[in-house]
N, C-alpha and C positions, 0 to 999 in steps of 0.2 A: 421540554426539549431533551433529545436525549445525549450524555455525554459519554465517550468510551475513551478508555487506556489501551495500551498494547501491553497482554504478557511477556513478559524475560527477565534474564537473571535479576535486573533493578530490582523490581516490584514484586517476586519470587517469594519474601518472606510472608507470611501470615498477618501477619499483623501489620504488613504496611499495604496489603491489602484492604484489611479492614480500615484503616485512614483513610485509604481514595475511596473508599465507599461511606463513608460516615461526611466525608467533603461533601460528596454528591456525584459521586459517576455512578454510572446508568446502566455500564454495562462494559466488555473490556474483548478485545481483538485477541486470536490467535492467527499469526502467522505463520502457515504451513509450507512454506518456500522451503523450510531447512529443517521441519518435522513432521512427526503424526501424532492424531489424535491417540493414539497411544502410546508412543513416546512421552507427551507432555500429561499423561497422566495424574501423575501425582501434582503438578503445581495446576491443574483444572482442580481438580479436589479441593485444592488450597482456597482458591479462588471463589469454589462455591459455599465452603465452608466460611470465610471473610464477609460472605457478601450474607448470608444467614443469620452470622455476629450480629453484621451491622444494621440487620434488619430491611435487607435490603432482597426485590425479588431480581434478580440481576440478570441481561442477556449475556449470551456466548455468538459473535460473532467469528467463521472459519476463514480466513484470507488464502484461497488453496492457490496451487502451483500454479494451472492455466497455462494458455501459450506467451509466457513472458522467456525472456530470452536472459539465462544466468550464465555467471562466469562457475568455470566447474571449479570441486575442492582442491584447496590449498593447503600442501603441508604448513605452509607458513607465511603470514603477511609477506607481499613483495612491494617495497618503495620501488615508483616508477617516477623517473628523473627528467624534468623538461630538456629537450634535444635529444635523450636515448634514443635507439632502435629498442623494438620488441617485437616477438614474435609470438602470434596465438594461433591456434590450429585446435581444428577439429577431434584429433586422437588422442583417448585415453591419457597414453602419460605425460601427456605436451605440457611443459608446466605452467601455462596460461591457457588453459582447454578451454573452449569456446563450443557450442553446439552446430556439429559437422553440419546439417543441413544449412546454416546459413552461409558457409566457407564458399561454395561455388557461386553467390550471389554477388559476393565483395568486390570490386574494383577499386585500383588505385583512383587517391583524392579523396574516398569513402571518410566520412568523420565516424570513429566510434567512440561514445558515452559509457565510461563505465559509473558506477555506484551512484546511481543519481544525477550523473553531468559532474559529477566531482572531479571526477579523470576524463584528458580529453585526448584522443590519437587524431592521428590523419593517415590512412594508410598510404603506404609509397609501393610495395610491392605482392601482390599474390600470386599463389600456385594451386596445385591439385589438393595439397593437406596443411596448408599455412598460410599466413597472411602476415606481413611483415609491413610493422606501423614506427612512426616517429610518435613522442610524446610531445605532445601540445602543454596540456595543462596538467603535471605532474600529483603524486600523492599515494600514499599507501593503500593495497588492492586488499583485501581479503578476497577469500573464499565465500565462491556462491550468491556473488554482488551482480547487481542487475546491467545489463550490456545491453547496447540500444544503439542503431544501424541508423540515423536522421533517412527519413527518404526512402529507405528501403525495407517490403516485406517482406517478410520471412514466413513462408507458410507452414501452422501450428497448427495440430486439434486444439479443441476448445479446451479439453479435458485432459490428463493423464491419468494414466491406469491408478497411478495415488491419489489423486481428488475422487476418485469411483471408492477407493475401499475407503476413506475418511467419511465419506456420504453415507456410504453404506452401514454406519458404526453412527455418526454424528448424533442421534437422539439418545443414543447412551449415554454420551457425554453433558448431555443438557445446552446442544447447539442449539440456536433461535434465530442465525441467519447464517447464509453461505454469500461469502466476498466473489465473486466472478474478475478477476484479473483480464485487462485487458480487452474488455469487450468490443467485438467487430464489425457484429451483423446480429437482427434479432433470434438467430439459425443458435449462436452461440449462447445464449440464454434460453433457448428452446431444449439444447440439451442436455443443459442443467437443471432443466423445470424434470424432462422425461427421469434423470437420476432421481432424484429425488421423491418422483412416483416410485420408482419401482422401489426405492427401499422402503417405500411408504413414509414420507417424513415431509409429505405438502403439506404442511401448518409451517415450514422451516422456511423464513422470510428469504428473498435473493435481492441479492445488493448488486447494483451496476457497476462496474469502476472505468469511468472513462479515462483512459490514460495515452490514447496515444491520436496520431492525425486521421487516423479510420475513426475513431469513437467520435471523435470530433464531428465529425462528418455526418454518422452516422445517429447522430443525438436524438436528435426528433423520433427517429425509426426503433429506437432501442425502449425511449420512455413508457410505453404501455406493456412492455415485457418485463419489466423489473418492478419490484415492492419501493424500492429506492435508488434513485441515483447515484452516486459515490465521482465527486468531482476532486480528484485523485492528483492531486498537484505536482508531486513529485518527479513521475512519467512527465505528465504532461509539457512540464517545462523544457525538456527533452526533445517534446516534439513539436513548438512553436520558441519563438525568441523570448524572451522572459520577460519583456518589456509589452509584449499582446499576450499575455498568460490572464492578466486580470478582465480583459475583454471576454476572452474565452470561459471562465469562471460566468463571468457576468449574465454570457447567452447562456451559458447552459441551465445557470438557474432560472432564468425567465422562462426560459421551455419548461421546465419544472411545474413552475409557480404558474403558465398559463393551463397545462395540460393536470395541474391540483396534484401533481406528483410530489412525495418526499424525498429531498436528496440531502447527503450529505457533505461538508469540507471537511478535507485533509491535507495532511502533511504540513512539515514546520510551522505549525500551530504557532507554538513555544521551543522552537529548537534552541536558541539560546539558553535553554535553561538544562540541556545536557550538561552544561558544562557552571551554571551559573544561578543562583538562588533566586533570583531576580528577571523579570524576562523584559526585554525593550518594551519600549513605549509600541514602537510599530507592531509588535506579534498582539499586544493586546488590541489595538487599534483594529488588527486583523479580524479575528475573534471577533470584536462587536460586528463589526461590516457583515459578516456570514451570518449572524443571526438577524439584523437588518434587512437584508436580504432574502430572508422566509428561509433558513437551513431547517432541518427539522432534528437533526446532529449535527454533532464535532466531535473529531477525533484526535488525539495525539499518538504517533506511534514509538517511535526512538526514544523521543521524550521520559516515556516510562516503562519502556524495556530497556533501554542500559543507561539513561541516565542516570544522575548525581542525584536527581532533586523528587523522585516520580512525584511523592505525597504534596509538594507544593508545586506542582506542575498542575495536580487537580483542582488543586484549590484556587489559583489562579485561573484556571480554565473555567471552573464553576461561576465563581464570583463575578465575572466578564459577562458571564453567557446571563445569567440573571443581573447583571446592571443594562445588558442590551436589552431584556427582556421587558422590563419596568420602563426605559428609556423608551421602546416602543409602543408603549403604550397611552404616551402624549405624544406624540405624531401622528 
């Protein structure tokens, strides 16, 4: 089974690189939402050099931009206070910039999601270049955090012109799969198969991430176009109530497992252990269930890009995924 970490600052040094890989991961995430393949140059390096140490032949999986809908750069984290007003708009210097194509979509009532469902609005008023919300569920915003419209699409290409030049470079870097954010229709893994030809780089495995009520939807139709499925929890909770989140999991691995597809789980693996040496009873409970359920990976993201703990995050994560493993094997 295969297990992956996300790069950042956490896990950044060398040699605690080489720990998550001497634990047992498999292989480790970049997320290009807030970089490029040649921006993160030097800590791929790191990472392939750690995994060599440890004897390990390790994958590079690329998480590119895709049509995911971010909050634009911030000079500086902004606390958002339950009851405030706030205003986000479309333009440039708005200092809550939102991506103008979704502004004329909004109507008052609209609930917006930001960083995960962390923060929660309810808009009260819009116009031609703003959209004016009360805070629901308050909390501190950064820069470049994921925004999510319940109910409403927003029409994206599949691609941006930076997922094309990261493709186009990706075998340089020693990539062995491409993350598809967001997927909609099999149209949109169609055009990341086409990228991918032309830089010549089909041996580069593509990973599905279903994340929203279209992917949902659209399960069955997607699973013969992707190397893997990627049941991407995060989103998804966003776009069903959190209490049918585990049902949703449930179906999509069975379409998996009937159609002999590989898919993986993600998100808050172990998010407790951002902050905390130790991870609940439920997140490892979690873990066992996914590999029970025929996962063929597991990922952790935050977990070991900023958190506290990356190196015992894997080692937790490992030791789980092979007690399910053995466990499975008398059932």
């Amino acid at each position: 089974m295969k297990i992956y970490g996300t790069l950042g600052p956490a896990c950044g040094d060398e040699a605690v690189l080489k720990k998550m890989f001497e634990y047992g991961m498999t292989g480790i995430r970049l997320n290009l939402s807030h970089t490029t393949l040649h921006d993160a140059s030097a800590i791929i390096e790191k990472m392939h050099r750690a995994a060599a140490a440890a004897g390990v032949e390790t994958e590079l999986l690329i998480d590119m931009q895709g049509p995911e809908l971010r909050i634009g750069p911030l000079e500086e984290p902004i606390f958002l206070q339950e009851g405030e007003d706030v205003v986000f708009s479309g333009e440039r210097e708005a200092q809550i910039q939102i991506p103008a194509q979704s502004v004329p979509l909004i109507r008052p009532e609209q609930m917006v999601l930001m960083d995960d469902g962390k923060i929660l609005c309810r808009v009260t008023k819009t116009g031609e270049e703003k959209i004016r919300a009360t805070v629901l569920r308050g909390g501190t915003l950064m820069g470049r955090k994921s925004i999510a419209f319940p109910g409403l699409t927003v029409p994206m290409p599949a691609m941006t012109e930076l997922d094309r030049v990261n493709i186009r470079c990706a075998q340089e870097y020693g990539v062995t799969g491409v993350m598809q954010p967001f997927v909609r229709s099999p149209q949109d893994l169609k055009d990341v198969r086409n990228e991918l030809e032309l830089a010549g780089a089909q041996s580069i495995r593509l990973f599905a991430k279903i994340e929203n009520a279209v992917g949902i939807e659209q399960a069955d139709a997607l699973i013969p176009w992707a190397d893997e499925i990627v049941i991407a929890r995060g989103d998804l909770g966003n776009a069903v109530e959190l209490w049918d989140l585990p049902a949703v999991q449930k179906r999509i691995a069975a379409a998996c497992r009937t159609a002999g597809r590989d898919f993986m789980v993600v998100t808050q693996m172990l998010a407790s252990m951002e902050y905390r040496a130790v991870p609940t009873r439920a997140e490892v409970s979690d873990i066992f269930n996914a590999v029970l359920d025929g996962a063929a990976s597991v990922m952790v993201t935050g977990e070991t890009a900023a958190g506290e703990y990356p190196e015992e995050v894997i080692r937790y994560l490992v030791n789980t995924v092979r007690a399910a493993e053995e466990f499975r094997k008398e059932i």
